[in-house]
N, C-alpha and C positions, 0 to 999 in steps of 0.2 A: 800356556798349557794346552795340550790336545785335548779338539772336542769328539766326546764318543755318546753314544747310547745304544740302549734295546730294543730291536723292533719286537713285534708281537709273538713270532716265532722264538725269539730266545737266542737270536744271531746278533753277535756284537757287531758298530757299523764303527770304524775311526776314519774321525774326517778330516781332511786335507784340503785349506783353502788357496786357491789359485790365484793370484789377479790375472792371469792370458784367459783364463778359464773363462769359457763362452753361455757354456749348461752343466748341469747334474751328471756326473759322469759314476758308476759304480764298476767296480775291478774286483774279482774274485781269486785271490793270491794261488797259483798254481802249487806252491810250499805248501800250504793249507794255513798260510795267516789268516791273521783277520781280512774281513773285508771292510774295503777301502774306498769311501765317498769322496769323490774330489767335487769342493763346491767353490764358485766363482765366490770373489770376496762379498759381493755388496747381496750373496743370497742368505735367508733366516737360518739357523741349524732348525727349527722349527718347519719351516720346509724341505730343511734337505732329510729330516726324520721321515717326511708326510711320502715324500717321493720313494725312499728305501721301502717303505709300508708298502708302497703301492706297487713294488716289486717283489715281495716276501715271498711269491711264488719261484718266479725265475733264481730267487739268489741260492731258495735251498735247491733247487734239482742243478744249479752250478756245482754248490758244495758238495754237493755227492755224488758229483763225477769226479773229483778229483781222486788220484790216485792216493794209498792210505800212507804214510810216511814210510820211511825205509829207513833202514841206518845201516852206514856201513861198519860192520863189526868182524871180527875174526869171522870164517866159516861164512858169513853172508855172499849171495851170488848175485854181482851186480856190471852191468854194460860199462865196457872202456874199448871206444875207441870201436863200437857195434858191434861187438860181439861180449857172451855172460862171460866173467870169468868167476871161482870163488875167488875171494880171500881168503887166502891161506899162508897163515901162521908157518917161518921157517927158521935157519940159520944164514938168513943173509943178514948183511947192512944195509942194504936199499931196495926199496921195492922193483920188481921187475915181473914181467913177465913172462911165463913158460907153459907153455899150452895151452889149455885151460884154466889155469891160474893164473891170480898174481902176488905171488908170495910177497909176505911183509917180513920185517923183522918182529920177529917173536917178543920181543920183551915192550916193545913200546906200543903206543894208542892206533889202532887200524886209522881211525879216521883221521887222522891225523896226518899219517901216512900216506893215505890215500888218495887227502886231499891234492898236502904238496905233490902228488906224483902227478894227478890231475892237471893241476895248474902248469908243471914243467913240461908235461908233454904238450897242454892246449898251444901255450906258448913255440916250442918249436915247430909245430905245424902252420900254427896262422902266421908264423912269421912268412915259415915258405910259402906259403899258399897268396899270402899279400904281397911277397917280392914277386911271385909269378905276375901275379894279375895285373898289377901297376904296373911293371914293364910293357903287358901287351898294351893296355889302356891309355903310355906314354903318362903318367904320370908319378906323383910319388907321394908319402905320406910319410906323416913325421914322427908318431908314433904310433907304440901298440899299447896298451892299458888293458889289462885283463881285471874283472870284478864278478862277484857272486850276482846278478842282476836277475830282479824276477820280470820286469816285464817287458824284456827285450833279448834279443839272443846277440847285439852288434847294433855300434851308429857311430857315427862319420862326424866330428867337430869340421866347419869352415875352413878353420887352421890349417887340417889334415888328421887330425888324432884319432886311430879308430878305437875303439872299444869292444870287448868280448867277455859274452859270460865265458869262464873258463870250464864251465859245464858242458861248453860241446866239446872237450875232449872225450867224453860218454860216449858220443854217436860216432852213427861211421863215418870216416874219411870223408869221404865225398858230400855228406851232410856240411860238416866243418866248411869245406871246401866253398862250399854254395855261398854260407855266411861271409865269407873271406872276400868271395868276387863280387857278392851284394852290397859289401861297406865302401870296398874299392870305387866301383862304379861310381858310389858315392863323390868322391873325386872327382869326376867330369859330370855329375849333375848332382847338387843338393837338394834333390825330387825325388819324386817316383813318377816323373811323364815315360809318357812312350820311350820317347829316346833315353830315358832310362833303363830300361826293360828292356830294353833295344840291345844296350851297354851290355846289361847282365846274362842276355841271351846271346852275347858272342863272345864270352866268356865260358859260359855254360849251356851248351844250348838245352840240354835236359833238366835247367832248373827249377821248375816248376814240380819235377818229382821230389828232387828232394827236400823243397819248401813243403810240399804238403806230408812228407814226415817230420817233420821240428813239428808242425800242427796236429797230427796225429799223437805222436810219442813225449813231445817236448815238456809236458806236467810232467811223464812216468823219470824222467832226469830231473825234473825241478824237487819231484818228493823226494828223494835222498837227502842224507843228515848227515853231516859229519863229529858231530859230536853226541855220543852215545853214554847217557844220563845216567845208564847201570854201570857203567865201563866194559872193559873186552874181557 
């Protein structure tokens, strides 16, 4: 059973035991979940409550920078791919894009719609974007896995197998792109040393700009819902 409680503020904490886990670690869900204690096994819930307490300051001005949820509904105007578009309700059979829009099929669930369209386009990008990189890098990688992930944007199994939220199909291009050469890289070092950095700077040399928008923007992608509780 999952252990949770109350701190003093009225903020529920659900906690997650680790045995790698070294110390008290708290995460505040960019989605607007709960917040999440991860406690080493052999620590009390009784201290891992005492420890949340003695953070109740930092946890609420975290939660109330998070961006307020969003859903994607008919008529909603939301980022694909960097730029707003609405969704807008049409006579197609598949979602597409035209203009500033991205027309859905009228009779069925936006988010639904939205999602898969999401997921297909992340998918053909990172594919290219990872065939590029690994060529320059001389290596290769064995798959792609796309997943909804909150507290990562991409990460690199030993194997080869890289992973991606399918959320940065939202951002722009070149955001994507960052992710893509940062996993790769991955591949010739399972670090972040220098000559990691190294890797990823000759790959992208202006990656650093677009790491610090996933930092900036990356909750305002993460509050998006695709399932809409009133319906469209």
């Amino acid at each position: 059973m999952a252990e949770a409680f109350t701190i003093g503020n009225g903020m529920r904490i659900m906690c997650r035991r680790s045995p790698r886990a070294r110390r008290m670690v708290l995460r505040v869900p960019r989605d607007g979940g709960p917040v999440v204690l991860t406690l080493p096994a052999h620590v009390a819930l009784s201290d891992g409550a005492a420890f949340a307490e003695s953070r109740a300051g930092w946890l609420q001005q975290a939660a109330e920078r998070r961006p307020a949820p969003a859903i994607a509904r008919h008529w909603a105007v939301m980022p694909v791919g960097g730029a707003m578009l609405a969704l807008t309700p049409a006579a197609v059979r598949t979602a597409a894009v035209a203009g500033d829009a991205l027309l859905l099929p009228a009779s069925r669930p936006a988010g639904a719609v939205v999602q898969a369209f999401l997921k297909h386009r992340a998918m053909e990008q990172l594919r290219a974007a990872c065939d590029r990189h690994a060529a320059a890098v001389g290596r290769s990688y064995r798959a792609i896995v796309l997943r909804d992930t909150r507290s990562r944007w991409g990460s690199c199994t030993s194997d080869g197998r890289l992973m991606f939220s399918w959320r940065l199909a939202m951002a722009p291009p070149v955001v994507l792109d960052y992710v893509a050469a940062h996993e790769v890289a991955h591949l010739r070092h399972m670090d972040h040393s220098p000559a990691f950095w190294a890797t990823v700077a000759g790959l992208m040399p202006e990656y650093a700009r677009h790491r610090d928008w996933l930092r900036r923007h990356g909750a305002e992608l993460m509050a998006w819902q695709f399932r809409d509780p009133a319906g469209d």
